[in-house]
BALUMTOR-604615 format. One record per residue (C-alpha): residue number from 1; z, x negated, y; chain; residue in one letter. Coordinates in steps of 0.25 Angstrom, whole numbers. Each point is the difference from the previous one (the first is absolute). Layout:
BEGIN
seq,pz,px,py,mol,type
NUM,Z,X,Y,A,a .
...
//
This chain:
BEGIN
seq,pz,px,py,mol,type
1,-163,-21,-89,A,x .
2,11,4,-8,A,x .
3,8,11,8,A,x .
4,16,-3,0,A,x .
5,9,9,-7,A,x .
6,9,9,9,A,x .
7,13,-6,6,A,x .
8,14,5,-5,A,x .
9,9,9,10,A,x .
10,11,-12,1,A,x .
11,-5,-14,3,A,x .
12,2,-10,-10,A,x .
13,-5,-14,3,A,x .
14,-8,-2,-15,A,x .
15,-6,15,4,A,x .
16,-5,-3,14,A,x .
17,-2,-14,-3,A,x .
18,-15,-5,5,A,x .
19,1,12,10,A,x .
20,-2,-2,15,A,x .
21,11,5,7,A,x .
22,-1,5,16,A,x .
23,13,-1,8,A,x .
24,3,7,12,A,x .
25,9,-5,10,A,x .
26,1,-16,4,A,x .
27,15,3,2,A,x .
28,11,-6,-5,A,x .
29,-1,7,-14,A,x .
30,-15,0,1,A,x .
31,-1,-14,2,A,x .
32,11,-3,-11,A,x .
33,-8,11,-10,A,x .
34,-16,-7,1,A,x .
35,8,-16,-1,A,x .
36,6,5,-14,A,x .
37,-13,8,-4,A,x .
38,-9,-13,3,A,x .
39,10,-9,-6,A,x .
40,-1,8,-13,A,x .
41,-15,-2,1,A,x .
42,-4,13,5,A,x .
43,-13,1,11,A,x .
44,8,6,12,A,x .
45,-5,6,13,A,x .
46,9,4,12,A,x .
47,-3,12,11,A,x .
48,8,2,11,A,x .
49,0,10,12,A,x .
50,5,-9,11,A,x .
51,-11,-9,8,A,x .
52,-2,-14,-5,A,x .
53,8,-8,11,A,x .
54,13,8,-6,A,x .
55,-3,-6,-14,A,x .
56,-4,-14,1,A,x .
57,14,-6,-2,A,x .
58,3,9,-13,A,x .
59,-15,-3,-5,A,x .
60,2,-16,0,A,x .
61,10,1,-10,A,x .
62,-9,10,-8,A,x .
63,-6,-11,-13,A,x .
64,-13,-5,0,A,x .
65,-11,8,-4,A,x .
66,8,13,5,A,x .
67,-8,7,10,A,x .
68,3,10,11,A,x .
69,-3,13,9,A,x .
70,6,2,13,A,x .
71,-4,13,11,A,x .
72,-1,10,-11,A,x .
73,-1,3,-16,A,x .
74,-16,-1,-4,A,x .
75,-7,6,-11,A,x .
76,-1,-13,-7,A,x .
77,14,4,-7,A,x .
78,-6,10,-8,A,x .
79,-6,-10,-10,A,x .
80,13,-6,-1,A,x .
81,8,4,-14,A,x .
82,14,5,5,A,x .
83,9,-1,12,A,x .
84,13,-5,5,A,x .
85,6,5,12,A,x .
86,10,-4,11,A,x .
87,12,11,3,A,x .
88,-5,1,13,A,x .
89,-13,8,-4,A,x .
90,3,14,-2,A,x .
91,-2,5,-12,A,x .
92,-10,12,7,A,x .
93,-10,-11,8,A,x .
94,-13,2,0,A,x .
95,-2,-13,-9,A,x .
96,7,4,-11,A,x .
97,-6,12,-1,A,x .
98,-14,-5,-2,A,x .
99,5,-12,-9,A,x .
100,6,10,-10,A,x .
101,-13,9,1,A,x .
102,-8,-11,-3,A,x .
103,10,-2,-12,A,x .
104,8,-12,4,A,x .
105,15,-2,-4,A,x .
106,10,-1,12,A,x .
107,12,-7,-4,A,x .
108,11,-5,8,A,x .
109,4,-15,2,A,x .
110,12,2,-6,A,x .
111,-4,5,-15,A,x .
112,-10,-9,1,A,x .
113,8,-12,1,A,x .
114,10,4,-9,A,x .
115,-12,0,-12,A,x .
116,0,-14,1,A,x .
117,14,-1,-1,A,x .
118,8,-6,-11,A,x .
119,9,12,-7,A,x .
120,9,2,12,A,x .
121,11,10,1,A,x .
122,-6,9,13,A,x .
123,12,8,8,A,x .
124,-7,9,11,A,x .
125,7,5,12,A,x .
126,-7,8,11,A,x .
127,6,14,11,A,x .
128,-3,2,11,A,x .
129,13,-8,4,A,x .
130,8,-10,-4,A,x .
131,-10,-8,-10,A,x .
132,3,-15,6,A,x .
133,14,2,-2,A,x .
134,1,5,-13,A,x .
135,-9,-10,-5,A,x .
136,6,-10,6,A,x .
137,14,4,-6,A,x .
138,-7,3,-12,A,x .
139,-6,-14,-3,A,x .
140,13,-7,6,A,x .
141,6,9,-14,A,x .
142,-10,-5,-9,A,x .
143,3,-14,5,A,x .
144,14,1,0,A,x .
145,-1,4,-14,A,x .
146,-7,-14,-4,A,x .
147,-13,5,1,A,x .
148,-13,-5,5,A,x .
149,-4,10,10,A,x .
150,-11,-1,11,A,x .
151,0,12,13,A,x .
152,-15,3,1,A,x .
153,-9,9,6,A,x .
154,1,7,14,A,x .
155,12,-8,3,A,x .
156,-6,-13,2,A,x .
157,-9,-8,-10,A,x .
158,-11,7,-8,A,x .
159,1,2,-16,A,x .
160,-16,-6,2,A,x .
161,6,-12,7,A,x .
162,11,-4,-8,A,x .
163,-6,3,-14,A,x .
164,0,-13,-4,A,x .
165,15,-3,1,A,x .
166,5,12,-9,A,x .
167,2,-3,-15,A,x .
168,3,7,-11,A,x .
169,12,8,0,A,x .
170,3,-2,17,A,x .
171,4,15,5,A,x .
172,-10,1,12,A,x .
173,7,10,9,A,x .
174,-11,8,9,A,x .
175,2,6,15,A,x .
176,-13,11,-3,A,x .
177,-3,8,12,A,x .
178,-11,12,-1,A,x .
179,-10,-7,4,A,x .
180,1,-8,-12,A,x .
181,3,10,-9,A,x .
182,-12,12,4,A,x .
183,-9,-7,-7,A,x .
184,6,-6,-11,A,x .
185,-7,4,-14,A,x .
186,9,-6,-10,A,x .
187,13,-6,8,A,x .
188,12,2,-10,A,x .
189,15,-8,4,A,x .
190,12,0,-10,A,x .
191,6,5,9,A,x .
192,-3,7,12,A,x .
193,8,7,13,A,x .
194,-5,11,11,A,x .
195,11,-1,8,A,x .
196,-5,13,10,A,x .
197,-10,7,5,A,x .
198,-2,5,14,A,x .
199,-12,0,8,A,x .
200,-4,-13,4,A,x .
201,-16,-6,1,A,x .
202,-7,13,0,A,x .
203,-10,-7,9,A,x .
204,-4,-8,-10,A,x .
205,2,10,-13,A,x .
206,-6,13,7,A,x .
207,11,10,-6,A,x .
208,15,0,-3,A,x .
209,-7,3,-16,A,x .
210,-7,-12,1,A,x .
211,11,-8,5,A,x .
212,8,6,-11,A,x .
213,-10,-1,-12,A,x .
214,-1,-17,4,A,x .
215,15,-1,0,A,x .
216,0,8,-14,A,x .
217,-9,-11,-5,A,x .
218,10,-11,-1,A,x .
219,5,8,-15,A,x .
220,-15,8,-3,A,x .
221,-2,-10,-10,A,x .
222,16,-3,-7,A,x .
223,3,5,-11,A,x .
224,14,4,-9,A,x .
225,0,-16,-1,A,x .
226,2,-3,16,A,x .
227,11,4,10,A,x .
228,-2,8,14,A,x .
229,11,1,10,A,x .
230,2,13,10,A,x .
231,7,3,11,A,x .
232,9,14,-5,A,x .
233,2,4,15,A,x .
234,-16,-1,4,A,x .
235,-6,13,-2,A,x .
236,-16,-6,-2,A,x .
237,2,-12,-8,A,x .
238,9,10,-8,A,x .
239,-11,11,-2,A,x .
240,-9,-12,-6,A,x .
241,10,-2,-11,A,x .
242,-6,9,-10,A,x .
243,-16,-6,2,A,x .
244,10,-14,-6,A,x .
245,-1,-4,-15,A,x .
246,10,-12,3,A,x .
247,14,2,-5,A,x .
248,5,5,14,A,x .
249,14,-6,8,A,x .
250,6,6,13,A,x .
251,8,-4,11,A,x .
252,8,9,10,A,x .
253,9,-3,10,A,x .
254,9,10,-7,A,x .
255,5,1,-13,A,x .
256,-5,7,-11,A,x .
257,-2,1,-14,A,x .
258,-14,0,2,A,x .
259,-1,-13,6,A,x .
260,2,-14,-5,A,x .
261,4,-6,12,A,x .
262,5,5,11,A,x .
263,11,-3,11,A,x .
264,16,3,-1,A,x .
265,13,-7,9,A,x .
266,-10,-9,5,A,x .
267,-7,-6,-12,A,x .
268,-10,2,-9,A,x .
269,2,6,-12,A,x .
270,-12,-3,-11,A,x .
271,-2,6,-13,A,x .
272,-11,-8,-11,A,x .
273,-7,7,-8,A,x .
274,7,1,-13,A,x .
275,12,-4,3,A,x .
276,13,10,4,A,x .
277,6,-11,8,A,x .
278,0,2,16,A,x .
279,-2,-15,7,A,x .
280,6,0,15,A,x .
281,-8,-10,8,A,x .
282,4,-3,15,A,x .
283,-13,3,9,A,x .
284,-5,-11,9,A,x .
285,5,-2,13,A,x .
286,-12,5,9,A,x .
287,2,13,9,A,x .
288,-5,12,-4,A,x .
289,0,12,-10,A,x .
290,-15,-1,-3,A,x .
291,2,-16,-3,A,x .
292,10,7,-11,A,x .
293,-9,8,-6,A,x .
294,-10,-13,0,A,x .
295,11,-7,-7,A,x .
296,3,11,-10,A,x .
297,-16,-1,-3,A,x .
298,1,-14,-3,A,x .
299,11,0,-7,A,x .
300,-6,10,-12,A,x .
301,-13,-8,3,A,x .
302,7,-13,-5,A,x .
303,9,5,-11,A,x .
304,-11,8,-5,A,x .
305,-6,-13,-2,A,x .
306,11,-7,-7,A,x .
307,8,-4,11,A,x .
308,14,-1,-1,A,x .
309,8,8,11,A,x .
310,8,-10,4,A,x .
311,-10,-10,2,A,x .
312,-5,13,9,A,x .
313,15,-1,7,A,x .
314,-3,-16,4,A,x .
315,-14,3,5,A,x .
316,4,11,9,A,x .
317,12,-8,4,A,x .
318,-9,-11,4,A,x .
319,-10,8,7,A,x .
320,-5,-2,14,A,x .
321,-6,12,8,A,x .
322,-16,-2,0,A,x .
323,-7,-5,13,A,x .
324,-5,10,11,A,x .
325,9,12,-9,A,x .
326,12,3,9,A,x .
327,1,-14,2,A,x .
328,11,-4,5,A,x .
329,-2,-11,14,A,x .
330,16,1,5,A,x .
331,3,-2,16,A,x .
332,-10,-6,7,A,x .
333,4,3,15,A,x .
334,9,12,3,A,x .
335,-7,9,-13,A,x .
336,1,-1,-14,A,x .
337,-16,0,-4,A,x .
338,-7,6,-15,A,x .
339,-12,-2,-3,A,x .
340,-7,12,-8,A,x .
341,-13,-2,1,A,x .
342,-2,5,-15,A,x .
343,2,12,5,A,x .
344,-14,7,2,A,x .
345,1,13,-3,A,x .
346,12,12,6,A,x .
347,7,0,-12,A,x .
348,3,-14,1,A,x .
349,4,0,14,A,x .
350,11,12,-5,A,x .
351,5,-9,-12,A,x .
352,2,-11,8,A,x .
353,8,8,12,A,x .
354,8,6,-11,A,x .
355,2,-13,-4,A,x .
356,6,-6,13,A,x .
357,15,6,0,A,x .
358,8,0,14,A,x .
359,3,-16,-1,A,x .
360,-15,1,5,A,x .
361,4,6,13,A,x .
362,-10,5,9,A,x .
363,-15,-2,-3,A,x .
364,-10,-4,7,A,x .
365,-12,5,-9,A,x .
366,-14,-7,0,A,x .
367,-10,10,-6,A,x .
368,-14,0,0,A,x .
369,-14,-6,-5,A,x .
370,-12,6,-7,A,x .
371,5,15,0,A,x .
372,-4,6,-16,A,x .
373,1,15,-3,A,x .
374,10,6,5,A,x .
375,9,-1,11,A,x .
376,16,-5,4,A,x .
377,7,13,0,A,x .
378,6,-2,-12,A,x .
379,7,-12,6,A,x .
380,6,11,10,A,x .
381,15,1,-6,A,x .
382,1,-14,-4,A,x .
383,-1,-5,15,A,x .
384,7,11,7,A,x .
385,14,-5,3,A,x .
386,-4,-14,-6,A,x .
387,-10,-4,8,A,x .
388,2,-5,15,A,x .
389,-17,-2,1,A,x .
390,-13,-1,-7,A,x .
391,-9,-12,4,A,x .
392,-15,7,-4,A,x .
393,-10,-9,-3,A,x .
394,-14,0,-3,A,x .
395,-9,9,-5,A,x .
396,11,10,-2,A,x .
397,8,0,12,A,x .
398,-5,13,7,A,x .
399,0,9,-12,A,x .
400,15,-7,-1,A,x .
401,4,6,15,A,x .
402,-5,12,-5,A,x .
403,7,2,-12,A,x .
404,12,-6,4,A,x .
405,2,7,14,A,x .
406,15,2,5,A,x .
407,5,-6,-14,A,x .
408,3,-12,7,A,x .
409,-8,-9,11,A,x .
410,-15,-6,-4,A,x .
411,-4,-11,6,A,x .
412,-15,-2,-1,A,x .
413,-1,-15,0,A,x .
414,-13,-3,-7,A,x .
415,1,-14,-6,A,x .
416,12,-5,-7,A,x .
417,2,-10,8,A,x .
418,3,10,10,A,x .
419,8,9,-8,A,x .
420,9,-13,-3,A,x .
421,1,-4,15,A,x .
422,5,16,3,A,x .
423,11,0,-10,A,x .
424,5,-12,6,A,x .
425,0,5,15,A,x .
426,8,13,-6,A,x .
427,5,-4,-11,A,x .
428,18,-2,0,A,x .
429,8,-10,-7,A,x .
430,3,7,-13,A,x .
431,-13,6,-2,A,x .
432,-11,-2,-9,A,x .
433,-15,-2,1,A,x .
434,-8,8,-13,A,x .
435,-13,-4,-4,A,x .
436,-2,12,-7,A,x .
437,-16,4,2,A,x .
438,-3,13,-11,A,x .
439,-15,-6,5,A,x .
440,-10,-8,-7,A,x .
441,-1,-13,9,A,x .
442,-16,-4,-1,A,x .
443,-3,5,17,A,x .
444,7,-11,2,A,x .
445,2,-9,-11,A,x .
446,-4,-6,-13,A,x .
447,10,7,-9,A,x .
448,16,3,0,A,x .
449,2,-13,-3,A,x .
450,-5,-6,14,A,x .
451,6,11,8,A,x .
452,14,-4,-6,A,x .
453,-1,-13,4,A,x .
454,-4,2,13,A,x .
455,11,8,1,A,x .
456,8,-9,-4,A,x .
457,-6,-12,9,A,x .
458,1,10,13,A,x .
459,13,4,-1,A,x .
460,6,-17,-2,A,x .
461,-8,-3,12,A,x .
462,3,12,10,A,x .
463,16,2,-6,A,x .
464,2,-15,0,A,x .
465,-6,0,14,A,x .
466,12,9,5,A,x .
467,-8,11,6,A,x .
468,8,10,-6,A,x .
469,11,7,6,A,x .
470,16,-5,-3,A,x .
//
């Protein structure tokens, strides 16, 4: 039997072509990654941890001829040609470790997809914070600049599943979180943004190093050709500058001649490359100062591209706040109600408290969930004084009392639906109600996305019910 020769570090489909590919995961990315691999005619076999029962509604739309593990990974993947994994498999499980021993290639659903691409400009955006918004403004830019622009990746739709709507020439403008980028072998954007570093999903990555090293993998493959974006007033995305081959550009909320945008009476002032000229463009009209940093990062990211600033200008004075980001409800009852739910880590939750000026009034503070690393006494200064109550949820909620002990009141009130029913009793006209977690959501729902619009469905029914206080 004539052996086959060795597969190439980066996937390329005329390489890998004929190979059988294992994908791990039946999520949404999974599910997305084996439908293009069996459609370009590769033999494709799926394993996922969870039982079958959790499975059966993603595996019917699975192709024909595409089959499936559930309950556990089996040694059958090992006579499987390479890998693609799903963001939620930590780059450290014990799967991946004996795939790679066994010489298979682990690539991630989002390099993979983009080989079969058409040539695409790739922007890239990932931090810790702030990654949907920036990408959002970033592809409102772009499309305000006449350009045919689509908002992939963690934001929404898979680059796997809308591959075949892209041509050549589109900009295809990626949310990447690090779970998508740990494992990437040969991910290189345009242009690319790290918009901050502070420690976030060490469950998942095992170290602050490794959490680090994944975020850095967003510009390990540029070169002087492409563009990466830093933020001048975070100190660890800053120390990573140097490991960057990219022509580098920085924003800073203050002025200097280091920078080539920064902020100054209230505007941001942008500085292109090459050119001496400074262009003033009026930020959009989101609270917040980390929503301007956002807005400085894709600013350079659009102009960097060919994007004129003024068709920056009209985006940005367009632009509507993102859903579940310091989402704005208005009055409903006696209190004015945001919805944060975005906000799943401590520096969040401090962003967006710095973000409510006084015309927030007193607040009434929901926090809470799946408690990561950590704990809440860095949100210490931001309540006191500002903060009538805390409504601790979840997970979390003692390790809150704890931490937060004669700050303000805590009141442990387990579901969300309490916490909402407890603002009202004690909440005053005037006042607001903050969803605001600084906690992952899965102990008690699917994602961030469903605890919002819980949220948002609780507080209609109890504030529009009247049960809160005149």
């Amino acid at each position: 039997m004539k052996k086959k020769p060795p597969l190439p570090h980066a996937f390329t489909p005329k390489a890998y072509k004929g190979r059988k590919a294992v994908v791990l995961g039946l999520g949404k990315s999974g599910l997305a990654a084996a439908r293009l691999l069996a459609r370009k005619g590769f033999r494709v076999f799926v394993s996922d941890l969870r039982p079958r029962r959790d499975l059966r509604a993603a595996a019917a739309k699975l192709p024909a001829g595409v089959k499936w593990e559930a309950g556990g990974h089996s040694d059958k993947l090992l006579g499987f040609d390479f890998a693609v994994k799903s963001p939620g498999i930590a780059h450290h499980a014990p799967i991946l470790a004996k795939l790679r021993e066994a010489g298979l290639p682990v690539f991630s659903e989002v390099e993979v997809a983009l080989a079969f691409a058409p040539a695409v400009r790739v922007v890239a955006v990932t931090g810790t914070n702030g990654k949907t918004t920036t990408a959002t403004m970033t592809a409102a830019a772009f499309r305000s600049g006449r350009k045919r622009v689509h908002l992939l990746g963690n934001i929404g739709e898979t680059v796997a599943g809308s591959v075949s709507k892209l041509k050549k020439g589109d900009t295809v403008v990626l949310e990447v979180s690090s779970y998508q980028l740990e494992d990437s072998r040969s991910f290189k954007p345009d242009a690319a943004a790290l918009l901050n570093v502070t420690s976030d999903h060490l469950d998942h990555h095992g170290s602050m190093q490794a959490y680090r090293e994944a975020k850095a993998r967003v510009f390990r493959r540029q070169d002087r050709g492409d563009f990466c974006v830093f933020n001048a007033d975070d100190p660890l995305s800053l120390g990573l500058t140097r490991e960057c081959r990219a022509r580098k550009l920085f924003f800073s909320r203050s002025p200097s001649n280091r920078v080539d945008a920064w902020m100054e009476k209230g505007k941001i002032r942008l500085r292109l490359p090459g050119e001496k000229k400074v262009h003033r463009i009026a930020p959009p009209k989101i609270p917040g100062t980390h929503n301007l940093e956002n807005a400085m990062a894709a600013a350079l990211l659009a102009c960097c591209q060919g994007v004129k600033p003024a068709a920056v200008a009209k985006a940005f004075k367009n632009f509507k706040p993102v859903e579940h980001r310091l989402e704005d409800l208005g009055k409903i009852g006696p209190l004015f109600c945001l919805n944060d739910s975005k906000a799943t880590n401590v520096d969040s939750t401090i962003a967006a408290l710095r973000s409510l000026d006084d015309r927030a009034g007193k607040m009434l503070l929901v926090l809470g969930g799946l408690q990561k690393p950590g704990g809440f006494k860095a949100l210490r200064p931001h309540i006191e004084n500002r903060v009538k109550a805390v409504l601790a949820i979840g997970n979390a909620a003692q390790k809150i009392e704890e931490d937060l002990q004669g700050v303000t009141h805590v009141f442990p009130c387990g579901t969300l639906k309490q916490a909402v029913e407890v603002a009202y009793q004690i909440g005053l006209k005037g006042e607001s109600l903050v969803l605001s977690p600084a906690c992952a959501s899965f102990d008690q729902f699917d994602d961030f996305e469903h605890r919002g619009e819980v949220f948002k469905d609780l507080v209609k029914t109890i504030g529009r019910a009247g049960r809160g206080r005149k």
